[in-house]
C-alpha positions as CSV (number, residue, x, y, z in Angstrom):
1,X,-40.4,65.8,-19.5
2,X,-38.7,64.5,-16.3
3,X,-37.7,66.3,-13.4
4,X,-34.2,67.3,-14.3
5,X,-35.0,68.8,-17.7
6,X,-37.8,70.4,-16.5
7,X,-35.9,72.5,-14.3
8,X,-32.4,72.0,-16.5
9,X,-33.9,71.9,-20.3
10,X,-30.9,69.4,-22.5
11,X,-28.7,72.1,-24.2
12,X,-29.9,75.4,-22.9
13,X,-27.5,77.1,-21.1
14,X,-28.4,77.7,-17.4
15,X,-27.0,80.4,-15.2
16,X,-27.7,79.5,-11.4
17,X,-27.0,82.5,-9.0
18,X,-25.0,81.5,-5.8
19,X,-24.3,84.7,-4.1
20,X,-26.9,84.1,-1.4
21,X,-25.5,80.8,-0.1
22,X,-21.7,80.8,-1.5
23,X,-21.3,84.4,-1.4
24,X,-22.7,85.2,2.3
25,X,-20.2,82.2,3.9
26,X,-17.6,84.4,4.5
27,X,-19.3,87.8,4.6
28,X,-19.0,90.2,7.6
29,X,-22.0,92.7,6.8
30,X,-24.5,89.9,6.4
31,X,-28.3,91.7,4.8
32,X,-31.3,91.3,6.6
33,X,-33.7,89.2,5.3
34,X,-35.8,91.8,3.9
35,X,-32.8,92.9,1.7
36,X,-32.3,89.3,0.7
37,X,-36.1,89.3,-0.8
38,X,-35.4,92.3,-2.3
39,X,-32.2,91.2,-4.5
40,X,-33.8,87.8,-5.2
41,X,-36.9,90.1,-6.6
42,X,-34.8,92.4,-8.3
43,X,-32.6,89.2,-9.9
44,X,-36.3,87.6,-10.8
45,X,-36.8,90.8,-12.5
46,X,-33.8,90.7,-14.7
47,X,-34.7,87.1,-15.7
48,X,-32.5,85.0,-13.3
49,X,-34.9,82.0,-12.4
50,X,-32.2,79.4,-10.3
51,X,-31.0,80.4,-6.9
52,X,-29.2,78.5,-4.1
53,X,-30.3,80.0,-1.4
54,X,-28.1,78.9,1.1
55,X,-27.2,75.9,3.9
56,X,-29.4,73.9,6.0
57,X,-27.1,74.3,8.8
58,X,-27.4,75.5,13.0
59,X,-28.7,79.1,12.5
60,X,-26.4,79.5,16.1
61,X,-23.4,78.5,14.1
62,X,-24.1,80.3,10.8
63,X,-26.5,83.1,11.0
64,X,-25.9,84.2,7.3
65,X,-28.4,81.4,6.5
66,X,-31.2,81.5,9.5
67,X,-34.3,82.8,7.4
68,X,-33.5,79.9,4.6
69,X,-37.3,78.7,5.3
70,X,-38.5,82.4,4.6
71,X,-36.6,82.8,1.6
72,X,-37.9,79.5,-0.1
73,X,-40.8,80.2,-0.5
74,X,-40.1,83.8,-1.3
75,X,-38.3,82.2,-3.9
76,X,-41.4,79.8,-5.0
77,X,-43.6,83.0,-4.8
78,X,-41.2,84.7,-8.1
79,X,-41.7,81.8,-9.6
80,X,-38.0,80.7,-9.5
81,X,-36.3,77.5,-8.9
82,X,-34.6,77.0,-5.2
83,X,-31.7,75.0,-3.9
84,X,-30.0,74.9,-0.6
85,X,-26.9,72.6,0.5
86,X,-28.0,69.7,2.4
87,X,-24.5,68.6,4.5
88,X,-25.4,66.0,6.7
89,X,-28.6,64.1,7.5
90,X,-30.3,66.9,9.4
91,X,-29.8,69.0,6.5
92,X,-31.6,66.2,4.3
93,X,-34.7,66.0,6.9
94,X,-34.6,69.6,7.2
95,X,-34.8,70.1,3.5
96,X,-37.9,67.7,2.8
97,X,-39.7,69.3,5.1
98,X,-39.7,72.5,3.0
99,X,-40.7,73.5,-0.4
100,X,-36.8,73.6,-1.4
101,X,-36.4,72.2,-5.2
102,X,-33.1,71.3,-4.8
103,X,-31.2,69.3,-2.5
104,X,-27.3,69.6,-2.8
105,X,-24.9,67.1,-1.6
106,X,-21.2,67.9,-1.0
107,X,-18.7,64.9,-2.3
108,X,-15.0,65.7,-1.9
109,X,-12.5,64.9,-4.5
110,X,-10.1,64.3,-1.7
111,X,-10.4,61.9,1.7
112,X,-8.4,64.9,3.1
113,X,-10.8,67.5,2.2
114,X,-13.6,65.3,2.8
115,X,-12.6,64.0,6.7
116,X,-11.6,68.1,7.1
117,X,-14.8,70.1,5.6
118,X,-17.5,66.9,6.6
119,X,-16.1,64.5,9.0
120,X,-16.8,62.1,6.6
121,X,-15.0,59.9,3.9
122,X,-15.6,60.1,0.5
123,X,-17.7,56.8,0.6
124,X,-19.7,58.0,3.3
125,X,-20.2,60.8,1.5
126,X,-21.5,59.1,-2.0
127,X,-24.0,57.1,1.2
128,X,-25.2,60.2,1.9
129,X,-26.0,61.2,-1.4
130,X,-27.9,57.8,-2.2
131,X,-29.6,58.1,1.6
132,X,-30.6,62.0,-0.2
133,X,-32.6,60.0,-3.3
134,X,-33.7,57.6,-1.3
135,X,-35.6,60.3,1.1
136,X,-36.7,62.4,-1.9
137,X,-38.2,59.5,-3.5
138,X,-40.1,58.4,-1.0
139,X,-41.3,61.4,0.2
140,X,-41.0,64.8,-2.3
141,X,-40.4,62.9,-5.8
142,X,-40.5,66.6,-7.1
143,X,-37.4,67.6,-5.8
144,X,-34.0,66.7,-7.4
145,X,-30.8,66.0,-6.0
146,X,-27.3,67.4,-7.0
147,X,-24.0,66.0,-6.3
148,X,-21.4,68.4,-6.2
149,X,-17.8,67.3,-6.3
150,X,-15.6,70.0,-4.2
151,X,-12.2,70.4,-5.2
152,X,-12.3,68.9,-8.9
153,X,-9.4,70.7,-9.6
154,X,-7.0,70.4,-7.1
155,X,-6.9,70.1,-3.5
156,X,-5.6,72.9,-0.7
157,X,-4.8,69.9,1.9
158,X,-3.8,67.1,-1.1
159,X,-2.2,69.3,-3.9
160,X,-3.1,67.9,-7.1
161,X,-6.2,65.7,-8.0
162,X,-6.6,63.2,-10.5
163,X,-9.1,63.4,-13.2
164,X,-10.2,59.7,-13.0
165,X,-11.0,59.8,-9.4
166,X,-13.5,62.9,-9.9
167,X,-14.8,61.1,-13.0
168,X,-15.7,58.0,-10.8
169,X,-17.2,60.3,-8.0
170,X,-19.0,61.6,-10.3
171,X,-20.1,58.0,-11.9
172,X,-20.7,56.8,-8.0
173,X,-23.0,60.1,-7.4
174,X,-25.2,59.2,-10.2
175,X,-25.6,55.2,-9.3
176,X,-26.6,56.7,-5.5
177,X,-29.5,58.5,-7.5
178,X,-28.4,61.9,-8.2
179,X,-30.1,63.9,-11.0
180,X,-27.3,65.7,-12.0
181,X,-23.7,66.2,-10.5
182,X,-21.2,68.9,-10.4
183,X,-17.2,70.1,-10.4
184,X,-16.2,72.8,-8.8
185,X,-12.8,74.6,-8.4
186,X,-13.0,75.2,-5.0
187,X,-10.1,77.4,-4.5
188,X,-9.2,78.6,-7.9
189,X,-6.1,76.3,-8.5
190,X,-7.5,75.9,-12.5
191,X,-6.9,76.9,-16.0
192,X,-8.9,76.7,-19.3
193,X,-7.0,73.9,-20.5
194,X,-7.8,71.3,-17.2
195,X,-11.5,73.2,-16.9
196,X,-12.3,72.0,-20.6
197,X,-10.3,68.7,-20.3
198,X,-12.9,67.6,-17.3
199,X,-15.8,69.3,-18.4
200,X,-15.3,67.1,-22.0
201,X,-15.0,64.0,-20.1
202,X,-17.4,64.5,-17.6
203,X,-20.3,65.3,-21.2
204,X,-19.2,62.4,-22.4
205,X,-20.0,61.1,-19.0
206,X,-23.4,62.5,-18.8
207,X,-24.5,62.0,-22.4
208,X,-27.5,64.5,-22.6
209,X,-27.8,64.7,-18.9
210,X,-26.4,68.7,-18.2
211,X,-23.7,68.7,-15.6
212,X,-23.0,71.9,-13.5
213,X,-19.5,73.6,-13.4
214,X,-18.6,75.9,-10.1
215,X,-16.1,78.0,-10.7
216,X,-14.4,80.3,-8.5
217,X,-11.8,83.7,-9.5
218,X,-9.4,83.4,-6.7
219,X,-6.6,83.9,-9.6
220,X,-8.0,85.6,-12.3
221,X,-9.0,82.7,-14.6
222,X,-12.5,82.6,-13.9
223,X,-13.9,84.1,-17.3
224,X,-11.9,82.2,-18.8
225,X,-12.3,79.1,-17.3
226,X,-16.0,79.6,-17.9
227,X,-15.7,79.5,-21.6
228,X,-13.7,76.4,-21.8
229,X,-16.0,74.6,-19.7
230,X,-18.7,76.1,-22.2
231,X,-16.9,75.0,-25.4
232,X,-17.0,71.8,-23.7
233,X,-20.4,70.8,-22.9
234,X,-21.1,72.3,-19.3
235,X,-24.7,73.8,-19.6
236,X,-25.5,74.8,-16.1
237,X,-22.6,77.2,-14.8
238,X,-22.9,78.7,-11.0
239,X,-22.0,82.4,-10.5
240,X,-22.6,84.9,-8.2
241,X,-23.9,88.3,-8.0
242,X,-20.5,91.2,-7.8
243,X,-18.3,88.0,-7.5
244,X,-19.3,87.5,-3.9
245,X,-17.9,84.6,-1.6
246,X,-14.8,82.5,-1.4
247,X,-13.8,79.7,-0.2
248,X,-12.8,79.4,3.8
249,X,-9.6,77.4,2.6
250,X,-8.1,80.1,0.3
251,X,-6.9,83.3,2.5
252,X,-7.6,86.3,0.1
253,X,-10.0,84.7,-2.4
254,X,-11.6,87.3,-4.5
255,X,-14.8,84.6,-4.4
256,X,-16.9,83.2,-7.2
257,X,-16.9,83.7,-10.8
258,X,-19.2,87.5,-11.5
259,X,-22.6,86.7,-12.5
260,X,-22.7,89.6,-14.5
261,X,-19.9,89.0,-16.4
262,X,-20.8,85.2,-17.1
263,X,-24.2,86.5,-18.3
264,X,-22.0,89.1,-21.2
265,X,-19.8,85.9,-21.7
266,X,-22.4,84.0,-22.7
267,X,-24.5,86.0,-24.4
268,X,-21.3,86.3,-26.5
269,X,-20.6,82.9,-27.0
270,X,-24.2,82.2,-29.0
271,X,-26.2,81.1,-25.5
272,X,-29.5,83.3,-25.0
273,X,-29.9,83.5,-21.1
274,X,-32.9,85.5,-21.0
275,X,-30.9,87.6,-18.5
276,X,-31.3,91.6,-19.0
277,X,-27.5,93.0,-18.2
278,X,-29.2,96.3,-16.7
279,X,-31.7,94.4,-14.7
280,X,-28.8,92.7,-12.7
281,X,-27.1,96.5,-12.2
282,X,-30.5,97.2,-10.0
283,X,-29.8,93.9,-8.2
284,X,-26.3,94.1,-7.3
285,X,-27.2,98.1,-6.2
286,X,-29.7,96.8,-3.4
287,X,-27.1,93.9,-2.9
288,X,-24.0,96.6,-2.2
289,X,-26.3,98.6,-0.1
290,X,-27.0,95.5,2.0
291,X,-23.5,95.0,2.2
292,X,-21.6,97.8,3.0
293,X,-17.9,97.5,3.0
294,X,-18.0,94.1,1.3
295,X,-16.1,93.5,-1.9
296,X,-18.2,93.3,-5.0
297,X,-16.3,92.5,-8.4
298,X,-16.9,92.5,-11.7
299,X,-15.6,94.1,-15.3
300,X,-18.7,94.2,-16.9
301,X,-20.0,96.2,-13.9
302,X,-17.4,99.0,-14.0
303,X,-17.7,99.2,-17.6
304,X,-21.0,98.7,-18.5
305,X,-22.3,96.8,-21.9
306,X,-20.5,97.6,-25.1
307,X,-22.7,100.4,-27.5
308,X,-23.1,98.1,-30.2
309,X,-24.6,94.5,-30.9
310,X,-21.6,93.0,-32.6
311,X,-20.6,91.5,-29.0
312,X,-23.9,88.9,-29.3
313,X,-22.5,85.8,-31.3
């Protein structure tokens, strides 16, 4: 077993909860760290075993993700897998020298998106990626190393994006020495019909290598989107707890796709999570008492799970 199926088994579907990195970047009422280790306990509980955790960034600048070193290993401790964005080569240094299992790279579909969110092109960006495999294999060959491809789906600054040139990133990410890579709707500009048409290519791309799909429910089509990308061959989907988060570049964004209702979808689409429904209602309790005044989301949440079993495929 190598690395990346040890921690992404081929053909299991694998929920990865985001709501402590991507759902804190925009988030007023921030929890203290004690109320962090007591949502990623409670989400442990329910059966939730991959978190992102948050950024290795200037705890001055972004105080949301200042007890990242204390939430690692808290993290290692309930026997869960951790990641944590890695955006530069600080990030990368700072990230070896922790117990992190996951480093994640940022790639930008777009050279305007790229120059705007990392001062960077999108060829400096794929360097980075390969400088991030280089490091790690040197030093922590235990950890992996995700590229995820902002802005798959269209572009806030550029407008539309082309499906080629994400499926080439994506190619370039995996020559640098990524273990797996990922598309993300950034700002909720997709449908079903593009989410499935990339997430086909992009299996066919990856072979039995699982790819990650980032979705986002800025317009509704989140649920939706989800399924498409799970009908066609994305097995590690990111979500977040109440829908938390959203994206800096899109005003009014209701944030990521609910991880509640991703774990009901699917369940009801064939793909045992291991994740008890109820178990995440405790979560998301200590999360909105955290958080007061924040915006938590989420149908399955306000109506709880159906009576009967019929809804398990």
């Amino acid at each position: 077993m190598n690395r990346l199926t040890r921690i992404y088994p081929e053909g299991r579907v694998t929920l990865r909860e985001v709501g402590l990195r991507d759902g804190l970047q925009l988030a007023k009422a921030l929890p203290s760290t004690e109320a962090k280790r007591a949502w990623l306990a409670a989400e442990v509980a329910a059966g939730v075993r991959h978190f992102e955790l948050g950024s290795f960034l200037p705890a001055a600048h972004f105080p949301q993700f200042a007890d990242l070193d204390e939430l690692i290993p808290a993290c290692a401790a309930a026997g869960a897998h951790s990641a944590a964005l890695t955006l530069n080569e600080r990030g990368i240094e700072s990230a070896l020298a922790t117990d992190v299992g996951e480093l994640v790279c940022v790639v930008s579909a777009t050279e305007a998106h790229s120059e705007a969110n990392m001062r960077r092109s999108r060829a400096a960006a794929v360097a980075l990626v390969a400088r991030a495999a280089a490091e790690r294999e040197a030093r922590a060959p235990g950890k992996l190393v995700n590229a995820g491809i902002a802005m798959a789906f269209g572009c806030s600054l550029s407008g539309d994006v082309a499906q080629d040139d994400v499926l080439a990133l994506a190619e370039a990410c995996l020559a640098a020495g990524a273990d797996i890579v990922g598309v993300a709707d950034t700002v909720g500009y997709a449908g079903p019909a593009a989410v499935g048409a990339l997430c086909a290519r992009l299996s066919a791309l990856c072979g039995p290598r699982p790819f990650i799909i980032h979705l986002h429910d800025t317009r509704g089509m989140g649920v939706a989107n989800a399924a498409a990308a799970l009908e066609n061959g994305a097995r590690v989907v990111d979500a977040s707890l109440g829908g938390l988060g959203g994206c800096p570049f899109a005003p009014g964004a209701t944030g990521n796709v609910v991880f509640e209702d991703i774990v009901f979808l699917a369940e009801s689409l064939g793909h045992a999570t291991g994740i008890d429904l109820e178990g995440l209602r405790a979560a998301r309790a200590i999360a909105e008492a955290a958080m007061p005044g924040e915006g938590f989301h989420g149908a399955l949440h306000r109506a709880g799970p159906p009576a009967n079993a019929a809804w398990r495929a």
